[in-house]
KEKE-3310 file (N, C-alpha, C; in steps of 0.2 Angstrom, whole numbers, plus 5000, padded with zeros to 4 digits):
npx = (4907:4906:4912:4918:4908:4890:4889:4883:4891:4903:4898:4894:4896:4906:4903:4888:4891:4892:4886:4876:4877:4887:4889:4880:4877:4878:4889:4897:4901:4905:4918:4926:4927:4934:4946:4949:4954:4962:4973:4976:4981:4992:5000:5001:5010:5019:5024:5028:5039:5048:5053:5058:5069:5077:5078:5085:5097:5104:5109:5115:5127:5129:5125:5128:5127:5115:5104:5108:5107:5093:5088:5093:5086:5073:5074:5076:5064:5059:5043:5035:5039:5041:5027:5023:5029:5024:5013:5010:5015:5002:4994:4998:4995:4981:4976:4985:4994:5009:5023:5025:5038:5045:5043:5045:5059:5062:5059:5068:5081:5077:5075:5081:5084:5077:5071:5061:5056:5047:5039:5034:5028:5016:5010:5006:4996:4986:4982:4976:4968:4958:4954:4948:4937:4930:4926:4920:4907:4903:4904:4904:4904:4913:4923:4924:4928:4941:4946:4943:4928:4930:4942:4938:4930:4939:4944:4934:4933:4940:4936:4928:4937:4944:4953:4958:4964:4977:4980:4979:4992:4999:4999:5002:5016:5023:5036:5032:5017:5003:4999:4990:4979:4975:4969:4957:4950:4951:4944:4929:4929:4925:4934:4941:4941:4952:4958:4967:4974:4982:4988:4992:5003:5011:5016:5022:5032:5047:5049:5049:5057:5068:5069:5071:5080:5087:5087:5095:5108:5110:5109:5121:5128:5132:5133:5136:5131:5118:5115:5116:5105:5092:5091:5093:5080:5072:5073:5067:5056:5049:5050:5042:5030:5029:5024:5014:5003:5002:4998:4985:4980:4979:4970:4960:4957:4955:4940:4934:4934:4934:4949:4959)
npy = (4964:4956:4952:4943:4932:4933:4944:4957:4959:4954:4941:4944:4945:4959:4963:4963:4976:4984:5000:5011:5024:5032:5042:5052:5069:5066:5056:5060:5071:5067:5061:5072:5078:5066:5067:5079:5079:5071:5077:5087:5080:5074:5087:5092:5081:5082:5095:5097:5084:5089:5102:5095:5086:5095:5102:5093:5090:5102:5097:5085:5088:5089:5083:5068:5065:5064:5052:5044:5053:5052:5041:5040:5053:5047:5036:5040:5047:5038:5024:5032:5038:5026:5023:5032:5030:5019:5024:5032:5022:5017:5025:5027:5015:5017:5030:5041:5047:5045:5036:5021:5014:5024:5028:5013:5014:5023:5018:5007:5014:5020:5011:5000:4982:4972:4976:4985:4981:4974:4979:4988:4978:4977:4987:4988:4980:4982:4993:4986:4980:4988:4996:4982:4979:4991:4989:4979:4980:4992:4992:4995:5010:5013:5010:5018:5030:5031:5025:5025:5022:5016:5010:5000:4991:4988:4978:4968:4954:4949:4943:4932:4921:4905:4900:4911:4916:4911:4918:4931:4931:4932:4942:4951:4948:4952:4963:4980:4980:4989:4987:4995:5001:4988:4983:4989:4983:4971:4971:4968:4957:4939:4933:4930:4941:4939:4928:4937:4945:4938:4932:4944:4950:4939:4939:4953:4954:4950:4959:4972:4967:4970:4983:4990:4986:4994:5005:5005:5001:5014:5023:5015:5024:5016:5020:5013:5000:5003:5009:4999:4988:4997:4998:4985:4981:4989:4987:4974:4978:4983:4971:4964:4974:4969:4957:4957:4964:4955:4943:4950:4949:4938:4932:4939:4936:4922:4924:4929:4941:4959:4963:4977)
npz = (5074:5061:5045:5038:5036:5033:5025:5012:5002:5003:4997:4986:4966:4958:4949:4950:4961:4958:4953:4945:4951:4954:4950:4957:4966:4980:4981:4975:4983:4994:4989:4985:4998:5005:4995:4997:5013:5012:5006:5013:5023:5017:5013:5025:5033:5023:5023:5039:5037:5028:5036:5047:5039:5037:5051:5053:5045:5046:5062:5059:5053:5038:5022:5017:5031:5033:5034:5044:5057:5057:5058:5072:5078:5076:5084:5098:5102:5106:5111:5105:5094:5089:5088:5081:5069:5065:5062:5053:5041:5041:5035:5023:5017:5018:5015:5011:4996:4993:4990:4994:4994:5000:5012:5018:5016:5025:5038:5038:5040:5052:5060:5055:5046:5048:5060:5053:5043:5049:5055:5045:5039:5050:5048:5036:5036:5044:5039:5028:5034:5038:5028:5021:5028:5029:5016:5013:5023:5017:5004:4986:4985:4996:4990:4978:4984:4983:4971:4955:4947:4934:4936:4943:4936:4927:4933:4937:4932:4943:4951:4950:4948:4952:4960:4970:4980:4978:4964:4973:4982:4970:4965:4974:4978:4967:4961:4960:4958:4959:4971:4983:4979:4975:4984:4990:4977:4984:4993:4986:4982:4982:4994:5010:5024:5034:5027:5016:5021:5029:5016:5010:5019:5020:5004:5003:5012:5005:4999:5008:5015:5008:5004:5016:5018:5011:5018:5029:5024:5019:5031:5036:5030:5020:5003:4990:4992:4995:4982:4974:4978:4978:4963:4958:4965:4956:4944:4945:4947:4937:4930:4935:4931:4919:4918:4928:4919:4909:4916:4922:4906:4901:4912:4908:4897:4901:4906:4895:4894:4885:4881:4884)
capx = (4906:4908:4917:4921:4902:4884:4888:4882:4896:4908:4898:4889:4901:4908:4897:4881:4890:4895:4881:4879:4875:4893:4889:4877:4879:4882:4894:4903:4903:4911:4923:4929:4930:4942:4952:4952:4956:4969:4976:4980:4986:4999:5003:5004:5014:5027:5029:5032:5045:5054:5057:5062:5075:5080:5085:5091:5103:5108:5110:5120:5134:5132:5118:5130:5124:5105:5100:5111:5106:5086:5086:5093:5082:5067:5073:5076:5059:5056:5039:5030:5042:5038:5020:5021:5031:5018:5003:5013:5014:4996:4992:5002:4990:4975:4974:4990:4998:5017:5025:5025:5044:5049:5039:5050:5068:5063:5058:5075:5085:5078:5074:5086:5081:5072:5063:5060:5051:5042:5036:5030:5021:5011:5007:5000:4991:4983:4980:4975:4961:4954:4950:4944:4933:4924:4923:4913:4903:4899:4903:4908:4902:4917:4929:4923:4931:4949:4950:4939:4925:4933:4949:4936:4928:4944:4948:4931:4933:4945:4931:4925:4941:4940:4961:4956:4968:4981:4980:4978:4998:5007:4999:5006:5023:5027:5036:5031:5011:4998:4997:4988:4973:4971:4966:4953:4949:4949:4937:4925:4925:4923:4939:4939:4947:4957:4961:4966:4978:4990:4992:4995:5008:5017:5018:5024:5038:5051:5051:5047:5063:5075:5069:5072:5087:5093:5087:5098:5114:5109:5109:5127:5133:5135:5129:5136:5126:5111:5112:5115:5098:5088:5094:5089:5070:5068:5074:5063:5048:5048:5048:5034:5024:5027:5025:5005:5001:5001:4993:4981:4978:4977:4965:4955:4955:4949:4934:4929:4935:4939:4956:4959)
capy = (4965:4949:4954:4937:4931:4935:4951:4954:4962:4949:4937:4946:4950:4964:4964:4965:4978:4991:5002:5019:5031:5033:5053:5056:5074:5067:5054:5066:5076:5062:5061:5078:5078:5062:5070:5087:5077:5066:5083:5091:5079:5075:5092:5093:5076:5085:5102:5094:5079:5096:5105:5088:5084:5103:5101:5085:5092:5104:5092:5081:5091:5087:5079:5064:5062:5063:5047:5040:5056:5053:5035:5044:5057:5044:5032:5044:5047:5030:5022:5038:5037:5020:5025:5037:5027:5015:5028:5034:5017:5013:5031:5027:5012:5018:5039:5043:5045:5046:5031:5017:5014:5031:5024:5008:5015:5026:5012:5004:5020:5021:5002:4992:4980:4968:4980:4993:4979:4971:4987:4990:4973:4976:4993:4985:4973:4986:4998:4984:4977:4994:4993:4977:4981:4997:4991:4973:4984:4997:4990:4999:5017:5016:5010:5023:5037:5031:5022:5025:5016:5014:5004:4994:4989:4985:4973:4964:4947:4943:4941:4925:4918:4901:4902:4919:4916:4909:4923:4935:4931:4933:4949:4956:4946:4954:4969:4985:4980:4994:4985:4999:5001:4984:4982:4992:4979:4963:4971:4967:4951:4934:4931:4932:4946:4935:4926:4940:4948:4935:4930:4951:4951:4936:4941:4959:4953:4951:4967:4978:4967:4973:4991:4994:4984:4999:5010:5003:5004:5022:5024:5017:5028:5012:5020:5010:4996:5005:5010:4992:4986:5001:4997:4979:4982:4995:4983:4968:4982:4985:4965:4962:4976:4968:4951:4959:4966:4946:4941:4951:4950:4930:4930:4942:4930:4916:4928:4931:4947:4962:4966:4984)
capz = (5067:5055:5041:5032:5035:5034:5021:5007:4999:5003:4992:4979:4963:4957:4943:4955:4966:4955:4951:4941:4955:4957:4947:4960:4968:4986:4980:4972:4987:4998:4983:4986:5005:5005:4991:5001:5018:5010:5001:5018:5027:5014:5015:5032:5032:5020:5027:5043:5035:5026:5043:5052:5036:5037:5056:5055:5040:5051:5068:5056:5049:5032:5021:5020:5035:5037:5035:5050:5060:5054:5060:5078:5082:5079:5090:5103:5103:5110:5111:5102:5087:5086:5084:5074:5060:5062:5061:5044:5039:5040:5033:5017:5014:5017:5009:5007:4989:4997:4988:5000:4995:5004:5020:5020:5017:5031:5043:5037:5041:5058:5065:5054:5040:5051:5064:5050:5038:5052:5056:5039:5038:5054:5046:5032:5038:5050:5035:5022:5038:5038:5020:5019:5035:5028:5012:5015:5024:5015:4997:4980:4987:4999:4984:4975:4986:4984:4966:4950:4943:4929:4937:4948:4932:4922:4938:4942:4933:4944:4957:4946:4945:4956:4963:4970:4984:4972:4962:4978:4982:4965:4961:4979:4978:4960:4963:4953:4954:4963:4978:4990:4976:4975:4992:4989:4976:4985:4996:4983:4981:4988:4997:5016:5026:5038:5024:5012:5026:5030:5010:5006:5021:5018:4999:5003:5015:5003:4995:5011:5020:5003:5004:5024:5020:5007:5021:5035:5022:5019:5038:5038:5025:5014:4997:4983:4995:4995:4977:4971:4982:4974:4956:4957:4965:4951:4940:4947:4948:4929:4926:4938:4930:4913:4920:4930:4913:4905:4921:4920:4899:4903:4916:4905:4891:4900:4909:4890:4893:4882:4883:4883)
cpx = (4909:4909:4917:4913:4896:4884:4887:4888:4902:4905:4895:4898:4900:4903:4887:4884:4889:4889:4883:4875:4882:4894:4885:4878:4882:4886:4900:4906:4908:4915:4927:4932:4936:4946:4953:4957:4963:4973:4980:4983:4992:5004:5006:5010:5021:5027:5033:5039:5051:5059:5060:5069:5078:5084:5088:5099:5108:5112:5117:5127:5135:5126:5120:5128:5118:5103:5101:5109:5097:5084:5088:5089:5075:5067:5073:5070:5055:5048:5035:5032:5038:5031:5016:5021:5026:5010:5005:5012:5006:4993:4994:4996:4984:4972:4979:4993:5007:5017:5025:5035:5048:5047:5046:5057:5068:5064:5064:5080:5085:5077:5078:5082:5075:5066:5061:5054:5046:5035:5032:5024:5015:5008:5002:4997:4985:4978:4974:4967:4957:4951:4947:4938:4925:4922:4916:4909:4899:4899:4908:4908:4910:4924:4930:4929:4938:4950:4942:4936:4925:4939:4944:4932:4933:4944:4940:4926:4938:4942:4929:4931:4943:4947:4961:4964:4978:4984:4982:4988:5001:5003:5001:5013:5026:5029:5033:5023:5009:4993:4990:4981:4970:4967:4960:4946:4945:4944:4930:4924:4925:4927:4938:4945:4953:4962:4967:4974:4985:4993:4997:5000:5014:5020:5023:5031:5043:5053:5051:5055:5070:5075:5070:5079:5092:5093:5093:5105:5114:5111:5116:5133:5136:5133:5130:5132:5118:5110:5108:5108:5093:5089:5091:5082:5070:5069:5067:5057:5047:5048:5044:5030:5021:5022:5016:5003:4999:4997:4984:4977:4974:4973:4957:4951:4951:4943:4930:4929:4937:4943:4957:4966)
cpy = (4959:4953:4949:4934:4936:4943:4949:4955:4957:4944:4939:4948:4954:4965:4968:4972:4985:4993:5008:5024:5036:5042:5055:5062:5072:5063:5058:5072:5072:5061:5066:5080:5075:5066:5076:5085:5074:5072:5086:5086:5075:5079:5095:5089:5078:5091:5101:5089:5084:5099:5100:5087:5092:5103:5098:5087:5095:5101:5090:5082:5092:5082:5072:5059:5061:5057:5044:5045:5056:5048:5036:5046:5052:5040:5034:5047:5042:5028:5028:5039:5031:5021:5027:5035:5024:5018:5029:5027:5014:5020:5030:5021:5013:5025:5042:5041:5045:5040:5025:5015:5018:5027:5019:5009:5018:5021:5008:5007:5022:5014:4998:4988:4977:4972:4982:4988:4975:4974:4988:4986:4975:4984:4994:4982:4978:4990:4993:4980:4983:4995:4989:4976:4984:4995:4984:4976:4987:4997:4996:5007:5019:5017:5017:5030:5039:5028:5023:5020:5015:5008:5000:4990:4983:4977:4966:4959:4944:4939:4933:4919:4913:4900:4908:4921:4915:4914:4931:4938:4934:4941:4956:4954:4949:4961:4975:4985:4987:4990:4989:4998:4995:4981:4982:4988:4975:4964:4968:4961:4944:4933:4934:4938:4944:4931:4930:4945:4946:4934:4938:4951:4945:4937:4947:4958:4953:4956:4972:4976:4971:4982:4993:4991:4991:5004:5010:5002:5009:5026:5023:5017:5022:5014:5017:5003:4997:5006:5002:4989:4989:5000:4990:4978:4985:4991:4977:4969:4983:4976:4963:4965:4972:4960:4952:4961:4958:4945:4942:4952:4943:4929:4932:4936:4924:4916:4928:4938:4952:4965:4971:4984)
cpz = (5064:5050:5034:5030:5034:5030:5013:5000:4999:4998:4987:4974:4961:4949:4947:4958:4964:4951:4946:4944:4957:4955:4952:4964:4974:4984:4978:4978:4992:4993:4985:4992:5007:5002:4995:5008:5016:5009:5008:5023:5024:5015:5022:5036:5029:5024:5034:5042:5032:5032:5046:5047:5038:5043:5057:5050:5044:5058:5065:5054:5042:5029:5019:5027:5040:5038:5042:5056:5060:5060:5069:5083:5084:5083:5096:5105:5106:5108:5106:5094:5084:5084:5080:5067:5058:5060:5052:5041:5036:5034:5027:5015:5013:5013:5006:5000:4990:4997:4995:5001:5001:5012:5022:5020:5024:5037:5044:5039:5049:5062:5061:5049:5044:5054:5059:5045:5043:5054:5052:5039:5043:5050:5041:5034:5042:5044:5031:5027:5036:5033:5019:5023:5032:5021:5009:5019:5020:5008:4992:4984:4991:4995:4980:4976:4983:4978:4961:4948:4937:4930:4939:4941:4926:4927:4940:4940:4938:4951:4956:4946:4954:4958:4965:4976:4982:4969:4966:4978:4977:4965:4967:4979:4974:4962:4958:4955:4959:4968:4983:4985:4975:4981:4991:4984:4978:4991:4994:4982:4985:4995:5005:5018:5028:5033:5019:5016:5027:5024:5010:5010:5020:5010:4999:5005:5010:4999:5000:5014:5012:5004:5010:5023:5017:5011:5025:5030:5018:5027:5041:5032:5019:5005:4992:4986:4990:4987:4972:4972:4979:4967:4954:4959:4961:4944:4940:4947:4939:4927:4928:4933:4924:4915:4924:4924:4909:4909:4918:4913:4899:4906:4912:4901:4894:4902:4903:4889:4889:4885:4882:4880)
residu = (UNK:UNK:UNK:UNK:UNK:UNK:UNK:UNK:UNK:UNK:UNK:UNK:UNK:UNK:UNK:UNK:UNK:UNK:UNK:UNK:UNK:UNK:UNK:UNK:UNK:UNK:UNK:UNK:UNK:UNK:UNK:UNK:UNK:UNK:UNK:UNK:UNK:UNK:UNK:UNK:UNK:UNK:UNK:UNK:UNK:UNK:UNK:UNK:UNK:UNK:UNK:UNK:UNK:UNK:UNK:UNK:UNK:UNK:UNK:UNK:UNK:UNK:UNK:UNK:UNK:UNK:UNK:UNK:UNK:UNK:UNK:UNK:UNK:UNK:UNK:UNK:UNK:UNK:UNK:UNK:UNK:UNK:UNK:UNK:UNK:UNK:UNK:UNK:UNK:UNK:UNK:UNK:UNK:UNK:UNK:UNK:UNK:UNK:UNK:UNK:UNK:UNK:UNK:UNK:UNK:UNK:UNK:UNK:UNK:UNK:UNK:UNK:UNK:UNK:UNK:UNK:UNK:UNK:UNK:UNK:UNK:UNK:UNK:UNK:UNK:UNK:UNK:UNK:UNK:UNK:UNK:UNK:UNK:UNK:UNK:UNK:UNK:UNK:UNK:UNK:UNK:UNK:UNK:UNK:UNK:UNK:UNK:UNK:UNK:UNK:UNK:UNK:UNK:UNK:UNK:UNK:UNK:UNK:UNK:UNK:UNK:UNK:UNK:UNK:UNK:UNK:UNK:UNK:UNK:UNK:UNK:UNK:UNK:UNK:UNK:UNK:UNK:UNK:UNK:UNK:UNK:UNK:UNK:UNK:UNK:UNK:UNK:UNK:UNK:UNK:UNK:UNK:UNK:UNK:UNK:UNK:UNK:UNK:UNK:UNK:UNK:UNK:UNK:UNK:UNK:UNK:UNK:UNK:UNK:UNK:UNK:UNK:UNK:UNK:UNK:UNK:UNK:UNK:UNK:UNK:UNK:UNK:UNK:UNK:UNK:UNK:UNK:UNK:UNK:UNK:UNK:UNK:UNK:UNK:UNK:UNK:UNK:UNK:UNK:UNK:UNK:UNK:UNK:UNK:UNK:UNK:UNK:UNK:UNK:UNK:UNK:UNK:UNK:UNK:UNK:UNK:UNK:UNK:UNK:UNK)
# end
């Protein structure tokens, strides 16, 4: 399968792609299946993560000592932990609404800042292929399932904008933005997958390595560590968002765009 070539979705814009069948009854039924399917295995995701922090509480002694107890029991699971973190991983990018944050502390909590953020990246990369795969294939219709034809609309001068790669970076480096949705996004427009993959994970890297690092001094009970780490991303993530808000106002402007 060619992905980066020979599609039409890869070069047509987001203006051509987006159509108005998006109310039609069977879209709307595939609308409802995802959201159903996602729905349960959230559910299923947490009722399982409850029971596991519940025995781990117990295991531990003390809820002082879950995280160091957490990061534990999944190593001790060897090879299949590892797997699993990484299916969770991929699973948070592509249906899951389970913040991506929680995802990375864990990873930091059980593999350490390093392993735990490298882990993350291949997890995106994996998840954010997936997306860009099915949706140069199969176009808006697949966007549709997982993100409103309202945001895809609000978003799709940025297909015309001729630094798309440029642009790609900052709006994944900035902390705070809507990363996983925009995925979904850059499906749509020109930019290549191959290419679109290494920019999004070498953008991500710095925030995924500070968030597994706040895990991995959660893990050795360092809390005023962890709190400080967590304090300044949530800081960093409220001047980004303001900071993607001008972005995106600016870009508007020079598309001719109204500014909402």
């Amino acid at each position: 399968m060619n992905n980066d070539n020979n599609n039409e979705v890869d070069n047509a814009p987001c203006e051509d792609i987006i159509g108005s069948d998006s109310s039609r009854p069977d879209n709307l039924k595939r609308k409802r299946i995802v959201t159903i399917v996602s729905l349960v295995i959230t559910i299923a995701l947490l009722v399982w993560f409850t029971v596991f922090i519940t025995e781990t509480i117990k295991q531990a002694g003390g809820v002082n000592l879950v995280a160091a107890e957490f990061g534990k029991r999944i190593n001790e699971a060897g090879f299949w932990g590892l797997l699993a973190a990484l299916g969770v991983q991929v699973l948070q990018v592509v249906v899951s609404p389970i913040p991506g944050q929680v995802v990375e502390i864990a990873m930091g909590t059980c593999y350490g800042t390093v392993g735990g953020a490298l882990l993350c990246l291949l997890g995106s990369a994996i998840g954010a292929y997936l997306i860009m795969v099915f949706v140069k294939k199969f176009g808006v219709k697949v966007v549709e399932l997982f993100v409103s034809t309202e945001e895809i609309n609000k978003m799709k001068f940025i297909n015309s904008e001729k630094k798309l790669e440029r642009l790609t970076f900052i709006l994944f480096v900035l902390p705070g933005t809507p990363k996983d949705p925009l995925i979904f996004f850059f499906g749509l427009t020109k930019i290549k997958t191959s290419t679109f993959i290494v920019i999004q994970t070498l953008a991500r890297a710095p925030a995924m390595f500070a968030t597994t690092l706040g895990g991995k001094l959660l893990a050795d009970q360092n809390y005023l560590g962890a709190i400080i780490v967590f304090a300044v991303m949530l800081v960093l993530a409220a001047i980004g968002m303001v900071i993607y808000n001008k972005i995106m106002s600016s870009v508007k402007s020079r598309k001719g765009e109204k500014i909402d």
